[in-house]
LOTI-203291 format. One line per 2 residues: number of its first residue (from 1); their letters; for each residue x, y, z of N, C-alpha, C, O. Coordinates in steps of 0.1 Angstrom, whole numbers, padded with zeros to 4 digits, always signed. Example, Ala and Ser with C-alpha at 12.3 -4.5 7.8 and 13.67 -1.06 7.14 Angstrom:
BEGIN
1	as	+0132,-0057,+0078,+0123,-0045,+0078,+0132,-0033,+0078,+0142,-0033,+0085 | +0128,-0022,+0071,+0137,-0011,+0071,+0129,+0000,+0079,+0134,+0011,+0080
//
This chain:
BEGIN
1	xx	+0822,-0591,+0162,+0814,-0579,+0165,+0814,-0569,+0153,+0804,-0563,+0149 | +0821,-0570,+0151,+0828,-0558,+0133,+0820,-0562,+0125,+0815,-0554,+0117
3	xx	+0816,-0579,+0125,+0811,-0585,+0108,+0795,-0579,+0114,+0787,-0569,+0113 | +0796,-0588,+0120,+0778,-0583,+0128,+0773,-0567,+0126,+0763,-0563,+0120
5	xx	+0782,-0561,+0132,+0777,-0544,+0127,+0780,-0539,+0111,+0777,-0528,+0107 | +0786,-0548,+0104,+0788,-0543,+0088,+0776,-0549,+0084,+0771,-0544,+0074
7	xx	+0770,-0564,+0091,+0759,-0571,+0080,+0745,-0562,+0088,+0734,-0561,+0083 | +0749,-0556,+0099,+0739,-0548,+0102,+0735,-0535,+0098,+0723,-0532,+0098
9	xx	+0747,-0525,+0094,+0744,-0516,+0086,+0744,-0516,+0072,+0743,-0506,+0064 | +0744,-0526,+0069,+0743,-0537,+0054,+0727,-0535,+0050,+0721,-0530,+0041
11	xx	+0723,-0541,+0058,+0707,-0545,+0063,+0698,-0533,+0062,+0687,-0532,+0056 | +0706,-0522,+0070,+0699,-0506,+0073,+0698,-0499,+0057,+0689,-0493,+0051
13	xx	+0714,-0504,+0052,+0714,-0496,+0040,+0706,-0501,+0027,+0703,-0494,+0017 | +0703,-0514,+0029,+0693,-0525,+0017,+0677,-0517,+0020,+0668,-0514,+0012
15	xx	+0677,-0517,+0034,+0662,-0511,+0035,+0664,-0498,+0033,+0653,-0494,+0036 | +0671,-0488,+0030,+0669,-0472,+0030,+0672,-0475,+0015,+0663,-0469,+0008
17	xx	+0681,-0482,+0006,+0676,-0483,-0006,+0664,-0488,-0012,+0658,-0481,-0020 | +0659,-0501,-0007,+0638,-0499,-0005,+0634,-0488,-0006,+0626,-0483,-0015
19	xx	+0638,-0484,+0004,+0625,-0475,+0011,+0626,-0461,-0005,+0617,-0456,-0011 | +0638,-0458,-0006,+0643,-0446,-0019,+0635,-0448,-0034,+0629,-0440,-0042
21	xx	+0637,-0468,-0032,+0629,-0469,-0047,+0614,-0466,-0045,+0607,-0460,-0054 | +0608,-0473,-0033,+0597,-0470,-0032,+0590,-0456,-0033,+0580,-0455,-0039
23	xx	+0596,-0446,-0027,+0594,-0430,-0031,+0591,-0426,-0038,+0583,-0417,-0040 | +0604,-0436,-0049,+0601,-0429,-0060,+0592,-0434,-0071,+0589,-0427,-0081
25	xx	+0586,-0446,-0068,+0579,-0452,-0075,+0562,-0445,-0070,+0552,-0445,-0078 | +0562,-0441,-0062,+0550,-0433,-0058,+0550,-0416,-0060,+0540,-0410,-0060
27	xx	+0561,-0411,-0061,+0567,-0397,-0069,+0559,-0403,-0081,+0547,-0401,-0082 | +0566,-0412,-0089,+0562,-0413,-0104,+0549,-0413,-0103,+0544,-0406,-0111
29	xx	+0542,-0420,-0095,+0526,-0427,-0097,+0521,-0411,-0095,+0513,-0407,-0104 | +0523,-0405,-0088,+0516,-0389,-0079,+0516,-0382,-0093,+0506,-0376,-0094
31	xx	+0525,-0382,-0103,+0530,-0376,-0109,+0520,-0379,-0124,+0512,-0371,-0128 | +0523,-0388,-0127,+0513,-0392,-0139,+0496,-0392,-0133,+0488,-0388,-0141
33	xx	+0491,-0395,-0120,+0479,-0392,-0116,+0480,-0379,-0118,+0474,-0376,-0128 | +0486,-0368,-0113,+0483,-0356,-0118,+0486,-0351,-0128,+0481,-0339,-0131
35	xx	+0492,-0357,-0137,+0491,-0351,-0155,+0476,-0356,-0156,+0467,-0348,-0160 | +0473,-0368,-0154,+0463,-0372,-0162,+0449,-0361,-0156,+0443,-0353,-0163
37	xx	+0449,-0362,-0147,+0436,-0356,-0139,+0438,-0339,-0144,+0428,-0333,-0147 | +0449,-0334,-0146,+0457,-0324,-0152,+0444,-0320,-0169,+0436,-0312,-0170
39	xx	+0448,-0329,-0175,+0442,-0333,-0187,+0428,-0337,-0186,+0420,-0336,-0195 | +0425,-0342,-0175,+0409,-0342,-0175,+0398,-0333,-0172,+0386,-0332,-0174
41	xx	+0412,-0323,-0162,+0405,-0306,-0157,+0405,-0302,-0171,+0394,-0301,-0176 | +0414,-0301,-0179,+0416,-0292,-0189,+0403,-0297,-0199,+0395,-0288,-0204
43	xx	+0402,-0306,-0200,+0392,-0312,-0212,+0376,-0311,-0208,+0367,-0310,-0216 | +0374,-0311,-0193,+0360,-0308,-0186,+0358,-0292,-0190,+0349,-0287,-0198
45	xx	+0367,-0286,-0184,+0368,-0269,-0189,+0364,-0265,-0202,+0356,-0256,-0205 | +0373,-0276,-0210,+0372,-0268,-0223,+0361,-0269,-0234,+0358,-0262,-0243
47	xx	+0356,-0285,-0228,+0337,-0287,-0232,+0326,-0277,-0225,+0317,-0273,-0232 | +0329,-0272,-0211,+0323,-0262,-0204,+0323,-0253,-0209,+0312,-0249,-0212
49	xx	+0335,-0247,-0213,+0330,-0232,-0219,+0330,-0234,-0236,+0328,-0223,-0242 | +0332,-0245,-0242,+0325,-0246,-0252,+0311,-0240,-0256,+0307,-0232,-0264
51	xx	+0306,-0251,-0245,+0290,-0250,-0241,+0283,-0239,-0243,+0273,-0238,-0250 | +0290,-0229,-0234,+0289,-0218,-0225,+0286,-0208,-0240,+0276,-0201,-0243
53	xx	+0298,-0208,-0248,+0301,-0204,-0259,+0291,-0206,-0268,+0289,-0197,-0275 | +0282,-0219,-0270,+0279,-0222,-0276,+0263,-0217,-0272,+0257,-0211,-0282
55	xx	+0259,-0218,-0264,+0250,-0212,-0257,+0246,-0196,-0259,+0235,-0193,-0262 | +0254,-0186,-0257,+0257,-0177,-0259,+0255,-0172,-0272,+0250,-0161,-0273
57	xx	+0258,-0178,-0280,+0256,-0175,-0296,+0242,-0182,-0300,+0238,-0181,-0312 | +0237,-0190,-0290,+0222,-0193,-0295,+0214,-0182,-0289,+0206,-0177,-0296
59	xx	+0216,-0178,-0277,+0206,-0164,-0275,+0209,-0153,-0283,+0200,-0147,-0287 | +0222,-0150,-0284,+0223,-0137,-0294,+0218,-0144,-0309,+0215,-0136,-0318
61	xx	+0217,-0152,-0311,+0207,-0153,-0330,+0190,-0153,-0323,+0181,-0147,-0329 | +0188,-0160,-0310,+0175,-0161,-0308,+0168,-0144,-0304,+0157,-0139,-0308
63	xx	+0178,-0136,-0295,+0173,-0125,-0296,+0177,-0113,-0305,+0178,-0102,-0300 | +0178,-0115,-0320,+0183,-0110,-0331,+0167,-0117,-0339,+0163,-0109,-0348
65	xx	+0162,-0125,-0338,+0147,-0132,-0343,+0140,-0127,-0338,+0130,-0123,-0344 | +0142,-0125,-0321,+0130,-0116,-0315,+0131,-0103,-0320,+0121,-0096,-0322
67	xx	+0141,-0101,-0323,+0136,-0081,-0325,+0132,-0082,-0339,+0123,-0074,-0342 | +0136,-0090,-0350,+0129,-0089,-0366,+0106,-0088,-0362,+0097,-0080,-0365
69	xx	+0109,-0101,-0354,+0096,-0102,-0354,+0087,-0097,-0348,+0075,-0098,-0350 | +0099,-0087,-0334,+0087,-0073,-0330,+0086,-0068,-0344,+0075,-0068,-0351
71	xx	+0097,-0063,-0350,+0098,-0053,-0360,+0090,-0054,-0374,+0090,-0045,-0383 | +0085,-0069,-0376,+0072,-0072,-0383,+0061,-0071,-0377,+0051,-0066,-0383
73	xx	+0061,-0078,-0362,+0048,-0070,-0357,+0041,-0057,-0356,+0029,-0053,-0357 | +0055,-0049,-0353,+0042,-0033,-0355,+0045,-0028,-0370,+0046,-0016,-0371
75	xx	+0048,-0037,-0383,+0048,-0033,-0395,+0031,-0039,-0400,+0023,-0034,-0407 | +0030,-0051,-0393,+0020,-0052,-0395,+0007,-0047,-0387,-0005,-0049,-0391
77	xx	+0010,-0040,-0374,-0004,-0036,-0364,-0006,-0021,-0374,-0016,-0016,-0374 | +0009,-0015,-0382,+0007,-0006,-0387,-0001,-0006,-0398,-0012,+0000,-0398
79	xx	+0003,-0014,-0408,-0006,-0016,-0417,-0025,-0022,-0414,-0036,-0019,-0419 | -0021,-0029,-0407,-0039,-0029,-0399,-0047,-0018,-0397,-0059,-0018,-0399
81	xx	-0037,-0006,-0391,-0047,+0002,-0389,-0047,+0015,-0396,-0052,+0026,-0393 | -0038,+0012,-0409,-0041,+0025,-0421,-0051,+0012,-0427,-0059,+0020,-0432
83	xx	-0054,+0005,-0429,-0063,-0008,-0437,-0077,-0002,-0426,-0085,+0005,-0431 | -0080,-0005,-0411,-0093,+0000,-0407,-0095,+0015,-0405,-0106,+0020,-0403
85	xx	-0081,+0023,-0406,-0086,+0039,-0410,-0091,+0044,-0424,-0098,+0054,-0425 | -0087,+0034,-0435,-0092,+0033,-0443,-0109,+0029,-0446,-0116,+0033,-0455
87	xx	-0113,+0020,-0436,-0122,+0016,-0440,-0134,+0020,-0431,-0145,+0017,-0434 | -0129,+0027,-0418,-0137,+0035,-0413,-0140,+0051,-0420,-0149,+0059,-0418
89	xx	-0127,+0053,-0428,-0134,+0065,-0438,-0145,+0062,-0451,-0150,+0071,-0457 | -0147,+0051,-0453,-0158,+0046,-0465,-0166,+0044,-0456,-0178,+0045,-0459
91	xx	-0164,+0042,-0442,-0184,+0037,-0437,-0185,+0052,-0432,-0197,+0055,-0431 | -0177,+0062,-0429,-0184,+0075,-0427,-0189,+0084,-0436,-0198,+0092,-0434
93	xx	-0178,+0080,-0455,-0188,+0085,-0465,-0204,+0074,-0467,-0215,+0079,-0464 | -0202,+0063,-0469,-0214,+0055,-0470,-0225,+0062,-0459,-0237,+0063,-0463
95	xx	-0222,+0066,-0447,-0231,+0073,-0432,-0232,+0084,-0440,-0242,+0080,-0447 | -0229,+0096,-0445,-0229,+0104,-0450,-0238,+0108,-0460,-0245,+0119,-0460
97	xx	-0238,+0098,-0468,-0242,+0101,-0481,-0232,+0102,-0490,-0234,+0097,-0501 | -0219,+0108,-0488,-0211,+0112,-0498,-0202,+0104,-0503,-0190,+0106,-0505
99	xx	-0210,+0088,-0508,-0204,+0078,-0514,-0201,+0079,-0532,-0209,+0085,-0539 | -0191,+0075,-0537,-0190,+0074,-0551,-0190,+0058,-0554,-0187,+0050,-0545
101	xx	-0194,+0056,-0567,-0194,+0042,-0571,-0178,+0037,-0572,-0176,+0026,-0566 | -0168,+0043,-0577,-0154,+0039,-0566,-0156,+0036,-0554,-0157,+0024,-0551
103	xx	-0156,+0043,-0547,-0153,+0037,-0532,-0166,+0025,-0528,-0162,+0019,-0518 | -0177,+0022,-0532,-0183,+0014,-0536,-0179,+0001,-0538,-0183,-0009,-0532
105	xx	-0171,+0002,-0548,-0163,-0010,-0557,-0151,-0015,-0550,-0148,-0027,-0551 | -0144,-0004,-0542,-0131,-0009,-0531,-0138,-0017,-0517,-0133,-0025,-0510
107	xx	-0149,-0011,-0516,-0156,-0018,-0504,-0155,-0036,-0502,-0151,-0043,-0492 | -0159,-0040,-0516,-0164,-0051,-0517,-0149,-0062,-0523,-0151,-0074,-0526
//
């Protein structure tokens, strides 16, 4: 009866050492899946806000181009219209009469 209950808690104790390695062999597995996935958040993130980053500095150059090219636009609507105030004062001397052979000569 003695040997019987020693090869029996023999038996209990082989399987709760099983069962300990197994734990821990799934501890380790739990453990390296989560470094890795760990490292795959980190690297998803860090291309994201790369992006993000990257992105960000393309609108601020793009709206840094937009304001030059308002700011050529009304350099030029400016100049347009000292060029037709200009030339609406030669067609009101020419209406006039009070043309000179200069302004004549800038006409053309």
């Amino acid at each position: 009866h003695c040997v019987s209950k020693m090869l029996h808690e023999s038996e209990d104790l082989k399987f709760l050492v099983h069962l300990v390695q197994q734990t821990e062999r799934l501890c380790d597995e739990i453990s390296r899946e989560g470094r890795r996935l760990s490292i795959e958040e980190t690297d998803r993130k860090s291309k994201f806000f790369t992006k993000i980053n990257q992105n960000d500095k393309n609108l601020k150059e793009l709206t840094s181009e937009a304001f030059k090219l308002r700011d050529l636009s009304l350099e030029v609507i400016s100049l347009l219209r000292m060029e037709n105030q200009s030339y609406k004062q030669q067609i009101e001397k020419i209406m006039n009469g009070n043309t000179t052979t200069e302004n004549s000569k800038s006409m053309t």
